[in-house]
PyMOL CGO cylinders between C-alpha atoms (Angstrom):
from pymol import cmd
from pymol.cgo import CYLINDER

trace = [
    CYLINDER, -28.44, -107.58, -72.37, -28.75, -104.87, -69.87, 0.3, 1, 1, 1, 1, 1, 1,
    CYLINDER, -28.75, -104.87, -69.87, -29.63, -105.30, -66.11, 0.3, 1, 1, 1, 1, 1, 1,
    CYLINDER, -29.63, -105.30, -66.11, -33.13, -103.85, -66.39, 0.3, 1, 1, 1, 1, 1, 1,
    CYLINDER, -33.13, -103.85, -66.39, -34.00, -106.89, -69.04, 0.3, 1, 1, 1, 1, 1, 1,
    CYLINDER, -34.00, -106.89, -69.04, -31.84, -109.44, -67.38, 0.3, 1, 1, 1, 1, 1, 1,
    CYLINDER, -31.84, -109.44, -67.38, -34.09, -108.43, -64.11, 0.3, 1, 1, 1, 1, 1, 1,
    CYLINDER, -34.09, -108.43, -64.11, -37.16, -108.03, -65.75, 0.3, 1, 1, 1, 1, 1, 1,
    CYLINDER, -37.16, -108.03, -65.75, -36.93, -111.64, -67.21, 0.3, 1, 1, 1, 1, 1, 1,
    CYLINDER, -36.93, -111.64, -67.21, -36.02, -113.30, -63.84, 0.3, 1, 1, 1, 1, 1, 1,
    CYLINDER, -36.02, -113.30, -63.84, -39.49, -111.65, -62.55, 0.3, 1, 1, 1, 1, 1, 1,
    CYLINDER, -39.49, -111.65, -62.55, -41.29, -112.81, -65.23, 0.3, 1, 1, 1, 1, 1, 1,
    CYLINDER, -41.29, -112.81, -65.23, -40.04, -116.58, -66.09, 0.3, 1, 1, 1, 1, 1, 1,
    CYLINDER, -40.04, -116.58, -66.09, -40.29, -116.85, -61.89, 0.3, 1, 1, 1, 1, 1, 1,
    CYLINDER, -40.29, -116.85, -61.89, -44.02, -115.95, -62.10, 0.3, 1, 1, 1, 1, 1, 1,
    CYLINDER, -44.02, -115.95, -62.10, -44.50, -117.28, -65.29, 0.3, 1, 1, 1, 1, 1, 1,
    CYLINDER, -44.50, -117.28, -65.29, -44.09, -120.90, -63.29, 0.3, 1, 1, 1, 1, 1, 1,
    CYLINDER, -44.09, -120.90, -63.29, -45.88, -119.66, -60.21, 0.3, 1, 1, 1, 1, 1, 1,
    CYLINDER, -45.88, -119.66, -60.21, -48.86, -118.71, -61.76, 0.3, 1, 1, 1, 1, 1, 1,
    CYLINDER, -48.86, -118.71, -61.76, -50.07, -122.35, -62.68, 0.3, 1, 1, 1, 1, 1, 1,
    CYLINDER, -50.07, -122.35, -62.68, -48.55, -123.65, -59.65, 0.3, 1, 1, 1, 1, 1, 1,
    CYLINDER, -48.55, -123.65, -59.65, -50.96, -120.82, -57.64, 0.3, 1, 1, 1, 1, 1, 1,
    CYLINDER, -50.96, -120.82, -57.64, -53.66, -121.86, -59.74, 0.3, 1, 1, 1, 1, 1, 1,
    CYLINDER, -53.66, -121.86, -59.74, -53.45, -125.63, -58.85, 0.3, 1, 1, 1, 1, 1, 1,
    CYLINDER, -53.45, -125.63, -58.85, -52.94, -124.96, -55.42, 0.3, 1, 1, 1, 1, 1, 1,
    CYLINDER, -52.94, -124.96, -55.42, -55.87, -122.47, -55.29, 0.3, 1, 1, 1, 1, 1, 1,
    CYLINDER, -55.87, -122.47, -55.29, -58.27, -124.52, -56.95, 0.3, 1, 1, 1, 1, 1, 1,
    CYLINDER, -58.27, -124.52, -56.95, -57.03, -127.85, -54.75, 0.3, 1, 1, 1, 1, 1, 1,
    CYLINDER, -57.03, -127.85, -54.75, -57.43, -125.90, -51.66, 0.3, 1, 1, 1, 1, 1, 1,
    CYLINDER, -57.43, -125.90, -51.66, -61.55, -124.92, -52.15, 0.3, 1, 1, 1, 1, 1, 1,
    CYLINDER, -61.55, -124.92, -52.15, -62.45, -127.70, -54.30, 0.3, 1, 1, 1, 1, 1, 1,
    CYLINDER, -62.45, -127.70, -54.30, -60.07, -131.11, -53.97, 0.3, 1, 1, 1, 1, 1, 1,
    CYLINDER, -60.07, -131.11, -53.97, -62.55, -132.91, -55.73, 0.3, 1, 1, 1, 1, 1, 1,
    CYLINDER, -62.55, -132.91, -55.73, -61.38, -130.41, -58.78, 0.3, 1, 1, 1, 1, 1, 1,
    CYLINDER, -61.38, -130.41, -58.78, -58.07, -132.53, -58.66, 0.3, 1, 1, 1, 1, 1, 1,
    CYLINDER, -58.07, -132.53, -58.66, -57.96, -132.79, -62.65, 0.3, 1, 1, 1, 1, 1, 1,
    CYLINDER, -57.96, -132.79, -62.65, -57.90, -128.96, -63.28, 0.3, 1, 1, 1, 1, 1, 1,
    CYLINDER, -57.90, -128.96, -63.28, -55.10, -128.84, -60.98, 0.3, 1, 1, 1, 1, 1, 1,
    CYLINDER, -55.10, -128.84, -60.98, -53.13, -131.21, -62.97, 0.3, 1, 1, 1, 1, 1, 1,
    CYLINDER, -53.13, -131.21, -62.97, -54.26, -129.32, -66.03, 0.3, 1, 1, 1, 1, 1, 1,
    CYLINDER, -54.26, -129.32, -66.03, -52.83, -126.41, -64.52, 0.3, 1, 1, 1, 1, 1, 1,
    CYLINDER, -52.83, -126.41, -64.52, -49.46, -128.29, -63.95, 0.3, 1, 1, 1, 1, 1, 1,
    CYLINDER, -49.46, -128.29, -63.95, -49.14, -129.83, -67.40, 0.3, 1, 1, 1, 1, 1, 1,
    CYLINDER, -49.14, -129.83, -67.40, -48.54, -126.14, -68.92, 0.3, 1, 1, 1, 1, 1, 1,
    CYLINDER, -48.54, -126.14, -68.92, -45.63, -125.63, -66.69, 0.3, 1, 1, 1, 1, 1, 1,
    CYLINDER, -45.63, -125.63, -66.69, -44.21, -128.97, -68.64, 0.3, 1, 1, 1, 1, 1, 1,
    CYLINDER, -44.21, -128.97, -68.64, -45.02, -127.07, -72.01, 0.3, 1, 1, 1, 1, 1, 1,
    CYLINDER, -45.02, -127.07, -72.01, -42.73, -124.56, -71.00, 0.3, 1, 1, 1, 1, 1, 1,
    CYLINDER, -42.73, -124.56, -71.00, -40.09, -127.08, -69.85, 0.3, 1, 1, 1, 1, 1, 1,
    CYLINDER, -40.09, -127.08, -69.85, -40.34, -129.48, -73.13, 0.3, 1, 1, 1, 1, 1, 1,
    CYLINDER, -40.34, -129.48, -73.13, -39.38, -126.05, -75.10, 0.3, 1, 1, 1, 1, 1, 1,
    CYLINDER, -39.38, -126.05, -75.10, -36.52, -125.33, -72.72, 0.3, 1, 1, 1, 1, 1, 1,
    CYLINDER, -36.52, -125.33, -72.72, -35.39, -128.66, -73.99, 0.3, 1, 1, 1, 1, 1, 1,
    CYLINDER, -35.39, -128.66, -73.99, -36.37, -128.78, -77.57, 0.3, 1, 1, 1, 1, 1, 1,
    CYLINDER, -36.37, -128.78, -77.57, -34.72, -127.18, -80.78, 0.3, 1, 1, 1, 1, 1, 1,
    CYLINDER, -34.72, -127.18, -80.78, -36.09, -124.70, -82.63, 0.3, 1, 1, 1, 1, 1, 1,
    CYLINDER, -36.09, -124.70, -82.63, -35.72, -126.12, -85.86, 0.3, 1, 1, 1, 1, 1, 1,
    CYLINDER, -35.72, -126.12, -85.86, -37.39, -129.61, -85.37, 0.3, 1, 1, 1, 1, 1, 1,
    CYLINDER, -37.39, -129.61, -85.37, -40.64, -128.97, -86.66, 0.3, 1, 1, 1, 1, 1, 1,
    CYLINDER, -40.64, -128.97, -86.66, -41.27, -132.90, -85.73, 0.3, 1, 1, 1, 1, 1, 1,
    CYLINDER, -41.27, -132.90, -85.73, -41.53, -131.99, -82.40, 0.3, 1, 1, 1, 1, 1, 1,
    CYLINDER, -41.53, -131.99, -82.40, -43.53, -129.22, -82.88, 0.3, 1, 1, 1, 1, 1, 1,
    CYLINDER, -43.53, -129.22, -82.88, -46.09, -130.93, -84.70, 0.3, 1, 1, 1, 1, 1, 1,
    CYLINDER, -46.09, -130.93, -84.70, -45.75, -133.57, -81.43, 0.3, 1, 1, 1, 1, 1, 1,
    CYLINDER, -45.75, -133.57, -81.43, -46.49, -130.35, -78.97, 0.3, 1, 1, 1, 1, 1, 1,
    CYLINDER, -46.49, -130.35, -78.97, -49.44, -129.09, -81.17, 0.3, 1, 1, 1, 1, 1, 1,
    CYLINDER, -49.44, -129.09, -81.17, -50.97, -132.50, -80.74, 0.3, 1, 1, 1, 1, 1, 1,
    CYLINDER, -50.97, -132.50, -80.74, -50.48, -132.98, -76.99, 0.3, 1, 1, 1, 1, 1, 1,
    CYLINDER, -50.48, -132.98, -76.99, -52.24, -129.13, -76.76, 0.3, 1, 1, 1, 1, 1, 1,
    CYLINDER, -52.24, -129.13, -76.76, -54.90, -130.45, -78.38, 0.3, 1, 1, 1, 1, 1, 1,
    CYLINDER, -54.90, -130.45, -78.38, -55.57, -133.63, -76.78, 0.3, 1, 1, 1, 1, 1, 1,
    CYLINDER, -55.57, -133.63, -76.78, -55.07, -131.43, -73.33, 0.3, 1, 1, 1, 1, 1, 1,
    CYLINDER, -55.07, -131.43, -73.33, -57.65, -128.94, -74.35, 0.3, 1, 1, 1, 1, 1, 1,
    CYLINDER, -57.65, -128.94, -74.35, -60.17, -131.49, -75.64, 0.3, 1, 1, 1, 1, 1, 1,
    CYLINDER, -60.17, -131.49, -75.64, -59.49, -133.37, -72.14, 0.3, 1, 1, 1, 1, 1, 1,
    CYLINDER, -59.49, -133.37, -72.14, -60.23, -129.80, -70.63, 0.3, 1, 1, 1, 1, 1, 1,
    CYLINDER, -60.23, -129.80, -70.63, -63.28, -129.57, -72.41, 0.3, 1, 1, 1, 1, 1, 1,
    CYLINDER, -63.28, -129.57, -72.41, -64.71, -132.73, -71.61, 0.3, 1, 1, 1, 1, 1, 1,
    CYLINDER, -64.71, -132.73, -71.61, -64.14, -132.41, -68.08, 0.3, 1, 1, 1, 1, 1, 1,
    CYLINDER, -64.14, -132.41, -68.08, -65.76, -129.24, -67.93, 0.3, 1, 1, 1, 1, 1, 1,
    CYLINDER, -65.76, -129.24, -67.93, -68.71, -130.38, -69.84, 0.3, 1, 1, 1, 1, 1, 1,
    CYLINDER, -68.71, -130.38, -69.84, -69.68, -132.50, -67.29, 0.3, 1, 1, 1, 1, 1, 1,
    CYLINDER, -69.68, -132.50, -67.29, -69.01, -130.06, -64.78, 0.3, 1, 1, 1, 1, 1, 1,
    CYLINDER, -69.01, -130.06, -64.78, -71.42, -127.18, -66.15, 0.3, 1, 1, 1, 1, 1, 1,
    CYLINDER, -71.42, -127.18, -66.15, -74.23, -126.99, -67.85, 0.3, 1, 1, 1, 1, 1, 1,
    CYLINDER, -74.23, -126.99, -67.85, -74.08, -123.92, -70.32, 0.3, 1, 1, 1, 1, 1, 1,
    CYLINDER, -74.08, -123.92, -70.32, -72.08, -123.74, -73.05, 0.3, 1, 1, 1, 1, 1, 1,
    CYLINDER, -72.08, -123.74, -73.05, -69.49, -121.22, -71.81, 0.3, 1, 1, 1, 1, 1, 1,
    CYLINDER, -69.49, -121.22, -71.81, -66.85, -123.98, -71.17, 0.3, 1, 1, 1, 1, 1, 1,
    CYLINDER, -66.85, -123.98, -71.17, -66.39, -123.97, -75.18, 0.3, 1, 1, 1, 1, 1, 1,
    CYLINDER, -66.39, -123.97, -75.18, -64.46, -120.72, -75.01, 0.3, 1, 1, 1, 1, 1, 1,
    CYLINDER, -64.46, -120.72, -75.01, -62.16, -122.67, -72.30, 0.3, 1, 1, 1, 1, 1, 1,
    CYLINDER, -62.16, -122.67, -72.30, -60.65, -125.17, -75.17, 0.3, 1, 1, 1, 1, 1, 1,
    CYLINDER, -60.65, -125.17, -75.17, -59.00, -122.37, -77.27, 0.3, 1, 1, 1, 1, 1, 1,
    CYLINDER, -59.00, -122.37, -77.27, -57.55, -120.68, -74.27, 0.3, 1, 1, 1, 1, 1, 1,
    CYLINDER, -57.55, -120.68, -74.27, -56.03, -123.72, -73.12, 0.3, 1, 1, 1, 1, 1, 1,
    CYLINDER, -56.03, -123.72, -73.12, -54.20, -124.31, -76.31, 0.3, 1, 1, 1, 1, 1, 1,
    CYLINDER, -54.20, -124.31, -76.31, -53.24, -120.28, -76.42, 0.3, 1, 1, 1, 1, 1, 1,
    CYLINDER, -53.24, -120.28, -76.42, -51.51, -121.27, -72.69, 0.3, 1, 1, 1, 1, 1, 1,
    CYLINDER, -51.51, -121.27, -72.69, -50.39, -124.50, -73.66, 0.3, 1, 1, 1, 1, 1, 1,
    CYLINDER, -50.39, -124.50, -73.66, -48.67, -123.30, -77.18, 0.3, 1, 1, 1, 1, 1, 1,
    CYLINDER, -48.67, -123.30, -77.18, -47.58, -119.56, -75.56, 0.3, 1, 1, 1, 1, 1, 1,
    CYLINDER, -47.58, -119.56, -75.56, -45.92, -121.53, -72.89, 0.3, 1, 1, 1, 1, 1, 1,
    CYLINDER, -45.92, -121.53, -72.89, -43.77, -123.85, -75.52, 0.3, 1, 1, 1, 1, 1, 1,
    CYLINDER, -43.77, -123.85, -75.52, -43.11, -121.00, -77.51, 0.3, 1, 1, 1, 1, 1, 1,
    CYLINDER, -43.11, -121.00, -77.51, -41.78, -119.39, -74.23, 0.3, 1, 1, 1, 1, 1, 1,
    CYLINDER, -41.78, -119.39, -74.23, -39.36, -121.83, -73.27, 0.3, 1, 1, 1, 1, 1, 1,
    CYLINDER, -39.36, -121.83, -73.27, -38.47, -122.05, -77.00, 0.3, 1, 1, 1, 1, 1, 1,
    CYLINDER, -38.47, -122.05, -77.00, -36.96, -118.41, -76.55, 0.3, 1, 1, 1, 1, 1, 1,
    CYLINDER, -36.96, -118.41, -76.55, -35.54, -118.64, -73.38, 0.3, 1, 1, 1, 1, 1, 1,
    CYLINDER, -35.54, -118.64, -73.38, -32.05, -119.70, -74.81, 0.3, 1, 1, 1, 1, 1, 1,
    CYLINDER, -32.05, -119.70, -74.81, -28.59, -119.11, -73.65, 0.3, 1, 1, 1, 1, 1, 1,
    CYLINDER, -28.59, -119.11, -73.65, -27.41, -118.75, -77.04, 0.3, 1, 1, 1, 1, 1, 1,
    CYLINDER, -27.41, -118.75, -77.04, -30.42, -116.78, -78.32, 0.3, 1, 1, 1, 1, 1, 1,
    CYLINDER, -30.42, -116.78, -78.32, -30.86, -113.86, -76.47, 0.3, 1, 1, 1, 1, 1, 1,
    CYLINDER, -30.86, -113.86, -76.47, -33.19, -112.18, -77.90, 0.3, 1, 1, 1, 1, 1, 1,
    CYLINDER, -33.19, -112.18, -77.90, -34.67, -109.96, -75.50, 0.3, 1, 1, 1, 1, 1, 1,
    CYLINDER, -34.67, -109.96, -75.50, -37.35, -108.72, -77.47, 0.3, 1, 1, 1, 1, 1, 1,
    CYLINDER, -37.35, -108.72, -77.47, -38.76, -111.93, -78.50, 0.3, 1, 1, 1, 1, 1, 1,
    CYLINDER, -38.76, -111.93, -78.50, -38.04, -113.39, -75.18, 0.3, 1, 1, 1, 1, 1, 1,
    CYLINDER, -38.04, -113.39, -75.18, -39.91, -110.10, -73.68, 0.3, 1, 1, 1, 1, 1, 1,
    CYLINDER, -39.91, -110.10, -73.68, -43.10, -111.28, -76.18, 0.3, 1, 1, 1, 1, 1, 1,
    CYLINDER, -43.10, -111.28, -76.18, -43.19, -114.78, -75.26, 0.3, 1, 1, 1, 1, 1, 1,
    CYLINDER, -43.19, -114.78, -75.26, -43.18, -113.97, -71.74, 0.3, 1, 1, 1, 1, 1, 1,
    CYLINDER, -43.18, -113.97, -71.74, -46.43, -111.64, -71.70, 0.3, 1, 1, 1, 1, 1, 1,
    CYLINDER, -46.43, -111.64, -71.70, -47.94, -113.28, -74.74, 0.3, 1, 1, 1, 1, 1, 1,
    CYLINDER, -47.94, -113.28, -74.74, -47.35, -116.54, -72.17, 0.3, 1, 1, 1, 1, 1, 1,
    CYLINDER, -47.35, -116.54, -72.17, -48.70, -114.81, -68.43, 0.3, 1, 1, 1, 1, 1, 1,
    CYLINDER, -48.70, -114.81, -68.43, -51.80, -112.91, -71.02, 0.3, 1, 1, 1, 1, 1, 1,
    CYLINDER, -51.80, -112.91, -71.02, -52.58, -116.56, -71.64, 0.3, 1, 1, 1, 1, 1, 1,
    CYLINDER, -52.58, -116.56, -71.64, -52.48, -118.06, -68.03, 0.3, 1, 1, 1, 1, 1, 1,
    CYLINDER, -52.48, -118.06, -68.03, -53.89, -114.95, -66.84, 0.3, 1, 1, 1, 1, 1, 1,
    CYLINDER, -53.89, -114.95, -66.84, -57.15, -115.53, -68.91, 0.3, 1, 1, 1, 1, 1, 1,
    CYLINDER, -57.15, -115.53, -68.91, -57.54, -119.50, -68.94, 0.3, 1, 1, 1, 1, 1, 1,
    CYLINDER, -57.54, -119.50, -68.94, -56.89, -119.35, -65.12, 0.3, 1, 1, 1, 1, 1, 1,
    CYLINDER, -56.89, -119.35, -65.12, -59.58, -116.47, -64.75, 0.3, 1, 1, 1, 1, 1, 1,
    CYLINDER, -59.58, -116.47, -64.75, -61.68, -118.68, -66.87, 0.3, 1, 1, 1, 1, 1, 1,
    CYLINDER, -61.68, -118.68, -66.87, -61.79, -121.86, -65.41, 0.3, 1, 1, 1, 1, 1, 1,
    CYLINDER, -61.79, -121.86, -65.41, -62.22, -119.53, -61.82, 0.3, 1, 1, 1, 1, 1, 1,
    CYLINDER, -62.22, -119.53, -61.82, -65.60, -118.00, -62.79, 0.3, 1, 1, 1, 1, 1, 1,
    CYLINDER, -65.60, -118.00, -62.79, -66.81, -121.30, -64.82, 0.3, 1, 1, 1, 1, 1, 1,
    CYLINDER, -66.81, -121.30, -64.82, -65.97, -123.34, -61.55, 0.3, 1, 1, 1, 1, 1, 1,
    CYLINDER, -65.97, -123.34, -61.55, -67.47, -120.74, -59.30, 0.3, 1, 1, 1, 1, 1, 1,
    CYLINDER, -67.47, -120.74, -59.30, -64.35, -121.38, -57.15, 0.3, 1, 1, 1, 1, 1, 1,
]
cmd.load_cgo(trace, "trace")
């Protein structure tokens, strides 16, 4: 792995974990009441660390990590539908499971003994496209 990559992918994992961190902190700050979106916002930062730890080829546990995504997004949505009033907040549930599963799927890649920098390189923007959005989401929904 060249510099330039080795570099690039400190950048991005580093931000990768501050962006939901930012969020929470952001959204804690103007509205503590919001307290529950900033622990959503935490609980994809232990997505990414539950595939630093798991093995690629146990599907058992990726079945297990589908499930928690869902059950996370359908929390999401409930807690945004009584919260607002149009029906907007439905477009929040598959972003949340886009973050949720990109994040995995991240920390799935990030391997000492699989360097692939490509797919690593994927999994990273594929991952901050996904925060990116759902955070911009829940931002304008929230009017925060």
């Amino acid at each position: 792995m060249s510099e330039e990559h080795r570099v690039f992918l400190i950048i991005a994992t580093i931000l990768l974990l501050v962006l939901p961190f930012l969020t929470a902190l952001y959204i804690y700050y103007i509205h503590p009441e919001l307290i529950y979106f900033s622990l959503l916002s935490l609980a994809l930062m232990i997505s990414f660390f539950i595939g630093l730890r798991d093995e690629q080829e146990k599907p058992r546990m990726h079945t297990k990590t589908l499930i928690t995504g869902l059950i996370m997004s359908v929390l999401q949505l409930i807690l945004l539908h009584s919260r607002v009033q149009n029906l907007i907040y439905l477009t929040a549930f598959p972003l949340y499971l886009w973050a949720w599963l990109a994040m995995y799927s991240t920390g799935l890649q990030i391997r000492p003994e699989n360097i692939d920098v490509e797919a690593i390189l994927s999994a990273l923007i594929t991952s901050l496209a996904g925060l990116g959005t759902l955070s911009w989401l829940w931002l304008s929904i929230l009017k925060i």
